[in-house]
C-alpha positions as CSV (number, residue, x, y, z in Angstrom):
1,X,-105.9,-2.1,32.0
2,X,-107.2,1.5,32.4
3,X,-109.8,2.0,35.2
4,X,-112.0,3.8,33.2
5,X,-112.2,0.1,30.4
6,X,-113.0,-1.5,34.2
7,X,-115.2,1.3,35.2
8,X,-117.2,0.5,31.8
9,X,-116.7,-3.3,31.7
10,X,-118.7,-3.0,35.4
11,X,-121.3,-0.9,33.8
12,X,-121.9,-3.3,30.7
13,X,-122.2,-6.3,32.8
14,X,-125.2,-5.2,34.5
15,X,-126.8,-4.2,31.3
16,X,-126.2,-7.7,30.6
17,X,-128.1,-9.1,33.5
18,X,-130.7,-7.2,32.8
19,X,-130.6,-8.9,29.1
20,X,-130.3,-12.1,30.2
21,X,-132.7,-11.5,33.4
22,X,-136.6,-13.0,33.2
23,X,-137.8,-10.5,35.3
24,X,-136.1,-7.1,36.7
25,X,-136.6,-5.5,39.6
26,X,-138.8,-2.4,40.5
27,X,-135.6,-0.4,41.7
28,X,-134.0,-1.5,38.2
29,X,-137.0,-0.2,36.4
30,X,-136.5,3.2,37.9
31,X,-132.8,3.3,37.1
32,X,-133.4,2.0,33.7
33,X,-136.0,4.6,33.1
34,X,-133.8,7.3,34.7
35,X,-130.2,6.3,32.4
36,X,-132.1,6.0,29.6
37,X,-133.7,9.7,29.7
38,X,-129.9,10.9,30.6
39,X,-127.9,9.0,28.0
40,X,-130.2,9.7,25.3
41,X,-130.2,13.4,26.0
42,X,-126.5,13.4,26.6
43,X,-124.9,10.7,24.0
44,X,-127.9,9.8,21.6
45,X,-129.6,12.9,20.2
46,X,-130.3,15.9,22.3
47,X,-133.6,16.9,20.5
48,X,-134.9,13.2,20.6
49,X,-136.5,13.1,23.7
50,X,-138.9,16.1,22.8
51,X,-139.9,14.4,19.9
52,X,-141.0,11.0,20.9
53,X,-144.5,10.7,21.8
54,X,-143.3,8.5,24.5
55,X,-141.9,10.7,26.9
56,X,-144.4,13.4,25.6
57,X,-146.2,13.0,29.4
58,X,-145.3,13.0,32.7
59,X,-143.5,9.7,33.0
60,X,-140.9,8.0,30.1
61,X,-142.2,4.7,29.0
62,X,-139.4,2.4,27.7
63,X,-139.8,-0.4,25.7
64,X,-138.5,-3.6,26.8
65,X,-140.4,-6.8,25.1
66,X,-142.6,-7.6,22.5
67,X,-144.9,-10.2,21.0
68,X,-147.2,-10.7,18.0
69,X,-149.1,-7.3,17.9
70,X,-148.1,-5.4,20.9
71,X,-145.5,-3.8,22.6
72,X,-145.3,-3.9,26.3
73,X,-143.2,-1.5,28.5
74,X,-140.7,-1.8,31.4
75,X,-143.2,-1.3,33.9
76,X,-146.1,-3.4,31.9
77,X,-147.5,-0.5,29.5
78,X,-149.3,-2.3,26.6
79,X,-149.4,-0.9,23.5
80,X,-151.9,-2.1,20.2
81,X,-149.0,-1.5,17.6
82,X,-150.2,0.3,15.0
83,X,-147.1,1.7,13.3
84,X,-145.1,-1.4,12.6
85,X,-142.0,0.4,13.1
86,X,-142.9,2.2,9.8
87,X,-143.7,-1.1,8.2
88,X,-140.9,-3.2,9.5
89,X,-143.0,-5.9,11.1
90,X,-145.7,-6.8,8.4
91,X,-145.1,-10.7,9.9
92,X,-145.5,-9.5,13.7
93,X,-143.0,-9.0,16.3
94,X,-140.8,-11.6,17.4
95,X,-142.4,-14.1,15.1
96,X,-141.6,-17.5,16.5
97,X,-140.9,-19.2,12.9
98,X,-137.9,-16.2,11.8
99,X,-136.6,-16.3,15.6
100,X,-136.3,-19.3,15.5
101,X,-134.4,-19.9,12.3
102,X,-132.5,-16.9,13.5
103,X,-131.2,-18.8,16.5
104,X,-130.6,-22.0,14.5
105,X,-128.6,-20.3,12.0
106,X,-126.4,-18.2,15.0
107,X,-125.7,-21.7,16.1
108,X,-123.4,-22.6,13.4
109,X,-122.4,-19.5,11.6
110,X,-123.5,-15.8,11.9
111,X,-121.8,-13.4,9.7
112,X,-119.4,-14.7,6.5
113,X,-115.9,-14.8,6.0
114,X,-116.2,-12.0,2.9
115,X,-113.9,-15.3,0.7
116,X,-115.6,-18.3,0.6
117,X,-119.0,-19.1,-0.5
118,X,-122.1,-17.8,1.9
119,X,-124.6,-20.4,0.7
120,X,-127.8,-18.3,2.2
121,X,-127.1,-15.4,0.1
122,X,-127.7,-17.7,-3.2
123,X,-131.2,-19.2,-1.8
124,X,-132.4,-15.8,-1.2
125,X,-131.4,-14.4,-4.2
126,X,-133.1,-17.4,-5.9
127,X,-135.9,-16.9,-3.9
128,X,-136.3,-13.0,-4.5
129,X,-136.1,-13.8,-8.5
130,X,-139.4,-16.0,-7.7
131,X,-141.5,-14.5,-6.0
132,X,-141.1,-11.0,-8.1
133,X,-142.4,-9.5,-11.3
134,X,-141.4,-10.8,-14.9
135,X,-137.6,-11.4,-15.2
136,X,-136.7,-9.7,-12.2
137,X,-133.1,-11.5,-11.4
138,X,-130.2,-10.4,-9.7
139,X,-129.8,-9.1,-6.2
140,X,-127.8,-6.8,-4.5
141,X,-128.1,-7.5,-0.8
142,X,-127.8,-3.9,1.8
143,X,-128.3,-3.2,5.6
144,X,-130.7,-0.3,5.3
145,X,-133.0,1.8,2.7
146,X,-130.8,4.4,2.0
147,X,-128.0,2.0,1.1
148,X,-130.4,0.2,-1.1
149,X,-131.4,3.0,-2.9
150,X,-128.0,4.6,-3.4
151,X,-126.8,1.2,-4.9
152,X,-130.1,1.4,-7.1
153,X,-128.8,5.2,-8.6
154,X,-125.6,3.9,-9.2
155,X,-126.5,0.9,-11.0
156,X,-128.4,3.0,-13.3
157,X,-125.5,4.8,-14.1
158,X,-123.5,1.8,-14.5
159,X,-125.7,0.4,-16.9
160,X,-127.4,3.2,-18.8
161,X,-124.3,5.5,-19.4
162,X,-127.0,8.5,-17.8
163,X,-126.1,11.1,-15.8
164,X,-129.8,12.5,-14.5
165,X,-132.4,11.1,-12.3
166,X,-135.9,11.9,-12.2
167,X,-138.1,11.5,-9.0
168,X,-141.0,13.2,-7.4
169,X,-142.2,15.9,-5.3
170,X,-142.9,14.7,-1.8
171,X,-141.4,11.4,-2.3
172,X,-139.0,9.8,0.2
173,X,-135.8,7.1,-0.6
174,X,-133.9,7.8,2.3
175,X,-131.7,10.3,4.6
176,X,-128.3,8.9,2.6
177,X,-126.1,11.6,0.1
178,X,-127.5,10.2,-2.7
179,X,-131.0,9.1,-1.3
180,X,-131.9,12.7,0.2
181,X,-130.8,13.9,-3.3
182,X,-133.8,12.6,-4.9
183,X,-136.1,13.0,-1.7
184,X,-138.7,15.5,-2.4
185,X,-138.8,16.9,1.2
186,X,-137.2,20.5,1.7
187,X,-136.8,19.9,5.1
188,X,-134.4,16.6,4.5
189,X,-132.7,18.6,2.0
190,X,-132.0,22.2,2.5
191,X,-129.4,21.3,5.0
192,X,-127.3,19.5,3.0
193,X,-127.5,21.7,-0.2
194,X,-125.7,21.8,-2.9
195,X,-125.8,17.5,-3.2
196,X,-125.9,15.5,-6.2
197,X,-127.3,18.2,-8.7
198,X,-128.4,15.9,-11.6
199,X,-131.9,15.2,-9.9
200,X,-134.9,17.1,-11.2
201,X,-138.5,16.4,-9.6
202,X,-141.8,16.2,-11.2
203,X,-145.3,15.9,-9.8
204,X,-146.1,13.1,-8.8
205,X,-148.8,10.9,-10.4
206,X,-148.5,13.1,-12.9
207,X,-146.6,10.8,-16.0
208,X,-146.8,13.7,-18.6
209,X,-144.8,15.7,-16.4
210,X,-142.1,12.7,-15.9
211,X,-142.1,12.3,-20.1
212,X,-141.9,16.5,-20.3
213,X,-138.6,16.2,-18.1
214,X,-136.8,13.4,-19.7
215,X,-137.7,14.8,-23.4
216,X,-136.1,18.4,-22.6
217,X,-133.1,17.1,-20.7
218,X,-132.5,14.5,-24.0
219,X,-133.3,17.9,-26.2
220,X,-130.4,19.4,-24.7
221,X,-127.7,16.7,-24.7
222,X,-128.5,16.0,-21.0
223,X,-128.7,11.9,-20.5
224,X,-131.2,10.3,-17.7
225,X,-130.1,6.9,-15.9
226,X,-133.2,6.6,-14.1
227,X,-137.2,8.0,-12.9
228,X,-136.9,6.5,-9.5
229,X,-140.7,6.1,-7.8
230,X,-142.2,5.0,-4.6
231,X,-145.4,2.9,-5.9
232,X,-147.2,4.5,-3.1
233,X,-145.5,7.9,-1.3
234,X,-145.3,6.5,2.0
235,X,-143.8,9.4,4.0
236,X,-145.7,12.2,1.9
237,X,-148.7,10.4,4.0
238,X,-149.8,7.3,1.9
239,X,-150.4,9.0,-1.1
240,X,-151.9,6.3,-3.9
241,X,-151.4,7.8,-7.8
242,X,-154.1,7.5,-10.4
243,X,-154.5,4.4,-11.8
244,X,-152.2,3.6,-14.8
245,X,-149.3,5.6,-13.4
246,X,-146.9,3.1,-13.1
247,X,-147.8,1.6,-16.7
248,X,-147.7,5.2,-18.2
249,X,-144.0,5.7,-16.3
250,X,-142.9,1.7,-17.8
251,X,-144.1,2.9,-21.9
252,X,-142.2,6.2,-20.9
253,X,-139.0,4.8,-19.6
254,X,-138.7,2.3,-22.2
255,X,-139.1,5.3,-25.0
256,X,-136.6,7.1,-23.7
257,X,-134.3,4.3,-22.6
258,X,-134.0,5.0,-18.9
259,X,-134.0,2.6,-16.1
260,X,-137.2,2.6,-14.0
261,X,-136.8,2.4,-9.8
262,X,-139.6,1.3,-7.7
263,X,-138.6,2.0,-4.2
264,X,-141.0,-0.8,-2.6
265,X,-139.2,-0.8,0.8
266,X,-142.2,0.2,2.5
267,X,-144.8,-1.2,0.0
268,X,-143.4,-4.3,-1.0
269,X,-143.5,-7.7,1.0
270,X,-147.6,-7.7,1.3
271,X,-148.0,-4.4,3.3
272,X,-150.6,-3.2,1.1
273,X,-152.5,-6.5,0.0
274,X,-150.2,-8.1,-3.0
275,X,-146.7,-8.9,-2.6
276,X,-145.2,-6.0,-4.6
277,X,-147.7,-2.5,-5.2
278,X,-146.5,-2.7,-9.1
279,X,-148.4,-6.0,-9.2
280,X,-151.6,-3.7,-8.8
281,X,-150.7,-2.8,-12.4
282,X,-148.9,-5.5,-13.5
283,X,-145.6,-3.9,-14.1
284,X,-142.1,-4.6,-14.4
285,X,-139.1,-2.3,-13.1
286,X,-136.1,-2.8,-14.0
287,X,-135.0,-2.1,-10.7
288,X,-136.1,-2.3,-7.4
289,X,-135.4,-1.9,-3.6
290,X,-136.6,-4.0,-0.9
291,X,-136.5,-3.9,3.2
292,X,-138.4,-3.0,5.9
293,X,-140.7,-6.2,6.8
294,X,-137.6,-8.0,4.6
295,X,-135.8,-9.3,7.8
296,X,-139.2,-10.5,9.5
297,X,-139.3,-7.6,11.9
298,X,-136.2,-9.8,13.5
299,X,-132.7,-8.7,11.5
300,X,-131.9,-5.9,9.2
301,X,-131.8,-6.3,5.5
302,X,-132.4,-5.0,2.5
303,X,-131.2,-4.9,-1.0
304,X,-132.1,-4.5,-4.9
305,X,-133.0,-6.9,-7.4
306,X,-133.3,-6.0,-11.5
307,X,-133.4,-7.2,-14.7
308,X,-130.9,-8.8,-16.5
309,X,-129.7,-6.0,-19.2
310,X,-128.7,-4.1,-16.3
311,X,-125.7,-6.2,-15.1
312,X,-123.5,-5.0,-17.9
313,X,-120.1,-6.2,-18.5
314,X,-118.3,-3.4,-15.7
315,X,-120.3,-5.3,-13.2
316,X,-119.4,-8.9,-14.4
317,X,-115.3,-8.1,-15.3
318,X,-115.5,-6.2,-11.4
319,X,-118.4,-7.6,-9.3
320,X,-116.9,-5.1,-6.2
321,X,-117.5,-2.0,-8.5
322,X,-121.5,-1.5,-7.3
323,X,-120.6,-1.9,-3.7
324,X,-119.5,-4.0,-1.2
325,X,-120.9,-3.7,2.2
326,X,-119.1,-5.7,4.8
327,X,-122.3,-7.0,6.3
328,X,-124.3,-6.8,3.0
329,X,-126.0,-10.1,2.4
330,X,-124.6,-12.2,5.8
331,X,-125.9,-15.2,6.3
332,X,-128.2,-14.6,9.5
333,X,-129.4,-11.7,8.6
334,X,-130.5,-14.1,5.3
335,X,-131.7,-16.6,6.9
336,X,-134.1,-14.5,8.9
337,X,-135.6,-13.2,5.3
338,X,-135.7,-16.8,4.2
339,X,-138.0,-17.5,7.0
340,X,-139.8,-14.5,6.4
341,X,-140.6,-15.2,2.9
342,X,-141.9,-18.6,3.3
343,X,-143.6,-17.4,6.4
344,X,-145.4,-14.8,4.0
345,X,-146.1,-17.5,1.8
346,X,-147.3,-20.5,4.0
347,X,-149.9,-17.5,5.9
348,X,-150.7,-15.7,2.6
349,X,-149.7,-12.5,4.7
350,X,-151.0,-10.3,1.6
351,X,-153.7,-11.9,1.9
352,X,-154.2,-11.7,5.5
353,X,-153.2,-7.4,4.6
354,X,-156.0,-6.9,1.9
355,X,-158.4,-8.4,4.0
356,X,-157.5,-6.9,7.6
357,X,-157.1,-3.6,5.7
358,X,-160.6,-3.3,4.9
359,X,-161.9,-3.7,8.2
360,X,-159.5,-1.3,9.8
361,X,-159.8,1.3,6.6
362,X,-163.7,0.6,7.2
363,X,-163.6,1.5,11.0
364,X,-161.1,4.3,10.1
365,X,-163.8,5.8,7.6
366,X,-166.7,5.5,9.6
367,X,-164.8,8.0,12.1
368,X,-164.3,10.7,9.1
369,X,-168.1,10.3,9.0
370,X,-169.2,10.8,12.8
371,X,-166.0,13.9,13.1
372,X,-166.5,14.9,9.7
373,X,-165.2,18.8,11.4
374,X,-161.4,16.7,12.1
375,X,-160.7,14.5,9.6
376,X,-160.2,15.7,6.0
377,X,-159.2,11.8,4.3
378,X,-158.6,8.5,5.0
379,X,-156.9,6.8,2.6
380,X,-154.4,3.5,1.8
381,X,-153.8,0.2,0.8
382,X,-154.1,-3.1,2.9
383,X,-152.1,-2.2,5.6
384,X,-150.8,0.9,4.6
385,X,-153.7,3.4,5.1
386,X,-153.3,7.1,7.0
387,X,-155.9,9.4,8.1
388,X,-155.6,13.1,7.1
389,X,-157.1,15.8,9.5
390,X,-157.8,19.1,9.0
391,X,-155.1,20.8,11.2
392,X,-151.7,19.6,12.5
393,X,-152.6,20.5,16.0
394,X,-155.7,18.3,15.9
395,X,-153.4,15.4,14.2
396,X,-151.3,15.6,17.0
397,X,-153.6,15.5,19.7
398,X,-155.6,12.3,18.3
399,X,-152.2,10.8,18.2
400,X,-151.2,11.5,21.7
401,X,-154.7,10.5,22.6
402,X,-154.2,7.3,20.9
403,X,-150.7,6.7,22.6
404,X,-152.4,7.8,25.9
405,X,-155.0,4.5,25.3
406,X,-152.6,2.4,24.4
407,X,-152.2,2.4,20.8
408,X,-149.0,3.4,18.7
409,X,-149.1,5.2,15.7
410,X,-146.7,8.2,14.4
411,X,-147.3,11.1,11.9
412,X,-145.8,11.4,8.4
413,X,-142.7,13.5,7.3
414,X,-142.3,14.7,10.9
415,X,-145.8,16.0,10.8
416,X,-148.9,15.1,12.7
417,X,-151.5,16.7,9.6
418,X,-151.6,12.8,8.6
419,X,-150.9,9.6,11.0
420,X,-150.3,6.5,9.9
421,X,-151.5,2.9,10.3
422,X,-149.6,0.3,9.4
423,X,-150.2,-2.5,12.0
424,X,-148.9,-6.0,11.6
425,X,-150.3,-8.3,9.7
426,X,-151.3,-10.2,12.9
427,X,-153.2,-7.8,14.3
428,X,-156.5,-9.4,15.6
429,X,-160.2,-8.2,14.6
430,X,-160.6,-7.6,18.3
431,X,-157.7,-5.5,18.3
432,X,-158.8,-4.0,14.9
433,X,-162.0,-3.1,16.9
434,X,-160.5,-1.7,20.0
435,X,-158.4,0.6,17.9
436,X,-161.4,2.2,16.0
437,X,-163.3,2.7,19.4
438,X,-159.7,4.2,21.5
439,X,-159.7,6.5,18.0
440,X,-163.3,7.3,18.1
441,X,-162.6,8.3,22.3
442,X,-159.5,10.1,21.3
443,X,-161.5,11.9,18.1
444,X,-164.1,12.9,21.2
445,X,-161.9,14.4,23.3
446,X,-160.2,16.4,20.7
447,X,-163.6,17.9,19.6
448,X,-163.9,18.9,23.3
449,X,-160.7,20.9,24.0
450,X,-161.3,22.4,20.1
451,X,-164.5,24.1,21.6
452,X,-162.7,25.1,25.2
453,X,-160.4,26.6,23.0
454,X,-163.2,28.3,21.1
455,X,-164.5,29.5,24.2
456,X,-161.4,31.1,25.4
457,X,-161.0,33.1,22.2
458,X,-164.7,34.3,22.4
459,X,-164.3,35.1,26.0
């Protein structure tokens, strides 16, 4: 064999150990730390180490475990989890019910044979049908968000004969061709120009304008597949339309005959205090994506589900013509959303989100009151809420000042204006609590370098 396969087989077997090792040793720490700041620069991303908040002072912090709420460094660092890995654990980390299932089901099968019949994949699918709106029924079963929502556009097409989509300004589906096509984020976009050009946005919120674009693309022979709409804009920083939106955008759709798409990969699966955010207005899509806390916080999995008319006869005479992802659907990565739905149901996580929600949105707006000179909003949904501040700069240094006590949180849209909180559902009162008052020390310290830096200009 070639000595540079030995020279990396030698390599890879100590990254094992440390994998398999309980505890590792404080001259493996400092290696760790020190390969991990190389190979990211040199075989990751270049420009990711000078964005991550976590090597943003003077030593890296790597992450290496986590349990329940928190995330605990190599060398011990605990962190009050605040982000949820952008809503992926809604059910906390490494919940012990979805592990465990997890392991059970790696102990007899882990991915499927792509011929015979993957039992898991029917369950879930049965599941999904249950515990969604009104005759919400078959599923399509993807590895990420993008590849849910460009399986959603295409189904559109498929079954509407449309060519068009509409979405919204500031709205976010994903970094995919077809996703970033109907992103609303000129950053996202611009470098990737021209992409699919039958995507017009409207403002969002805003259903007259949605109805005004439909009605002059059908006024000049144009066809539209689909509005696709996040329920809440998650990335645009947790923006919550007026209420009646989403019933305004159903009556509209259903006019026109186009497919409606809510894009409830963040919203969905309790985050913000119901199981779905349409349920907030009682209605129906005829599609929509799923993911993010879909996998417990454990595997990766996402996928669509919609209505019946939409799974036309292309579909049934050629079931591989939507997609078919070789990992799509496997049977661990179902079995941990299984666990993760009855979990959700046994612990009434939405529930435990609407209620856990208030308190923190409660702490979160008596801060906008005592800094009412930093903090423009605060604003959300269970556990889906972000607080606006007046400037990017002062964004940015509450957030480092958080990360520096031991809480994680992250901006929105690459942007520190508006951070984010979207803790597990898991999160204690007492950690609730602690987070307000690390905020309320980080707001204070803020409001002190603001007037040093007053003091400079005057001087």
């Amino acid at each position: 064999m070639d000595e540079n396969y030995r020279t990396v087989s030698k390599d890879l077997e100590k990254v094992i150990g440390y994998i398999h090792a309980d505890t590792v040793s404080e001259e493996d720490k400092d290696l760790i730390t020190k390969q991990t700041m190389d190979y990211f620069d040199n075989y990751v991303s270049p420009g990711w180490l000078k964005y991550r908040k976590s090597v943003s002072t003077n030593d890296a912090i790597i992450e290496w475990t986590d349990n329940d709420s928190t995330y605990i460094g190599l060398y011990g660092e605990n962190f009050i989890d605040c982000l949820g890995g952008f809503g992926i654990f809604t059910c906390g980390h490494r919940n012990p019910e979805i592990v465990g299932t997890v392991k059970a089901q790696l102990d007899h099968e882990a991915l499927h044979s792509q011929e015979l019949l993957d039992p898991l994949r029917g369950y879930l699918a049965k599941a999904m049908a249950a515990i969604t709106p009104g005759d919400l029924q078959y599923c399509f079963f993807t590895n990420g968000g993008a590849e849910a929502v460009e399986m959603a556009l295409k189904l559109a097409r498929i079954a509407t004969g449309g060519r068009w989509y509409i979405s919204t300004v500031g709205g976010f589906h994903g970094k995919s061709m077809g996703a970033i096509s109907v992103t609303g984020k000129n950053t996202y976009r611009v470098p990737y120009t021209p992409m699919v050009q039958q995507v017009q946005h409207v403002e969002y919120g805003n259903a007259q304008d949605a109805e005004k674009a439909i009605r002059n693309l059908q006024a000049v022979g144009e066809k539209v597949a689909a509005m696709i709409v996040e329920p809440i804009q998650g990335e645009a920083g947790v923006i919550i339309p007026p209420d009646g939106y989403l019933k305004a955008l159903r009556t509209i759709c259903d006019k026109y005959k186009v497919a409606l798409i809510f894009d409830e990969i963040q919203t969905g699966m309790g985050r913000t205090g119901t199981m779905w955010r349409c349920e907030h207005e009682g209605v129906t899509p005829d599609v929509m994506t799923y993911g993010k806390a879909f996998g417990g916080g454990v595997m990766p999995i996402t996928g669509l589900i919609c209505r019946p008319w939409m799974w036309g006869k292309q579909l049934v005479d050629n079931p591989w013509l939507l997609g078919s992802p070789t990992f799509g659907g496997n049977p661990v990565c179902c079995s941990a959303a299984i666990a993760t739905i009855k979990y959700m149901i046994d612990n009434d996580i939405p529930g435990q989100c609407a209620e856990k929600g208030q308190l923190l949105k409660g702490g979160l707006e008596s801060l906008k009151k005592k800094y009412p000179k930093l903090i423009d909003d605060v604003r959300g949904a269970g556990l889906m809420l972000a607080v606006e501040f007046k400037h990017t700069k002062i964004g940015y240094s509450v957030a480092k000042g958080l990360f520096s006590r031991g809480v994680m949180t992250a901006g929105t849209l690459v942007n520190a204006k508006c951070i984010r909180f979207e803790p597990p559902a898991t999160i204690s009162r007492e950690q609730i609590d602690a987070v307000v008052s690390r905020m309320d020390a980080a707001l204070a310290d803020t409001a002190k370098g603001l007037v040093a830096d007053f003091d400079k200009q005057d001087a």
